[in-house]
N, C-alpha and C positions, 0 to 999 in steps of 0.2 A: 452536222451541227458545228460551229463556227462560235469558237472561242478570242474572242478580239477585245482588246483594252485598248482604250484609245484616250489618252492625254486631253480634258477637254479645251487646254489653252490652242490649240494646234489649228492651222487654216482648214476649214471645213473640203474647201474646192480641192485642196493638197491632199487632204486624207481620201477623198475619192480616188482621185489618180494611184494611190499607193495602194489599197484595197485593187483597184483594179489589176496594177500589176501585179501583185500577190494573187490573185484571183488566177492569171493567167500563165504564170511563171512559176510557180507553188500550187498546184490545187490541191496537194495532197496535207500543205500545212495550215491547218484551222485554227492553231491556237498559237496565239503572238501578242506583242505589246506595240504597239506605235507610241513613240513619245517625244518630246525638245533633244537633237542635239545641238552640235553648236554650228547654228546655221544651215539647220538639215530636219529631215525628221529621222529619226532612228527610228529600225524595228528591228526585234530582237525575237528569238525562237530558242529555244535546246542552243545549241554552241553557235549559232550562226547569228550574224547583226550584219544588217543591211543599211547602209546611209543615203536617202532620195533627198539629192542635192536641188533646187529649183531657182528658176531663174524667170521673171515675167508670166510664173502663175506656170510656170511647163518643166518637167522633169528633164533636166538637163544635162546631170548622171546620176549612177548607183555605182556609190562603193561598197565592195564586200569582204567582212574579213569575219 
């Protein structure tokens, strides 16, 4: 079961892509927030936050800190 909060102002097409990477890079983390950073979408967890930068609708990188 999949615990996910998701920002509704947020590009729908972008939140797939991010779900998907989480999906595939994390499966083991089901409870998260995707929300506005600045000029990103941030997703956060326990002490880890993730920045999926996008450029022409495509994940163009991920910062992590």
């Amino acid at each position: 079961m999949s615990d996910i909060t998701i920002n509704p102002a947020l590009n729908p097409l972008e939140v797939i892509q991010v779900e998907d990477y989480m999906t595939k890079h994390y499966p083991k983390v089901t409870a998260y927030t995707m929300t506005r950073g600045n000029d990103c979408i941030w997703v956060y967890y326990s002490y880890m936050n993730l920045y999926f930068i996008f450029r022409g609708g495509k994940i163009v990188d991920i910062q992590i800190d």
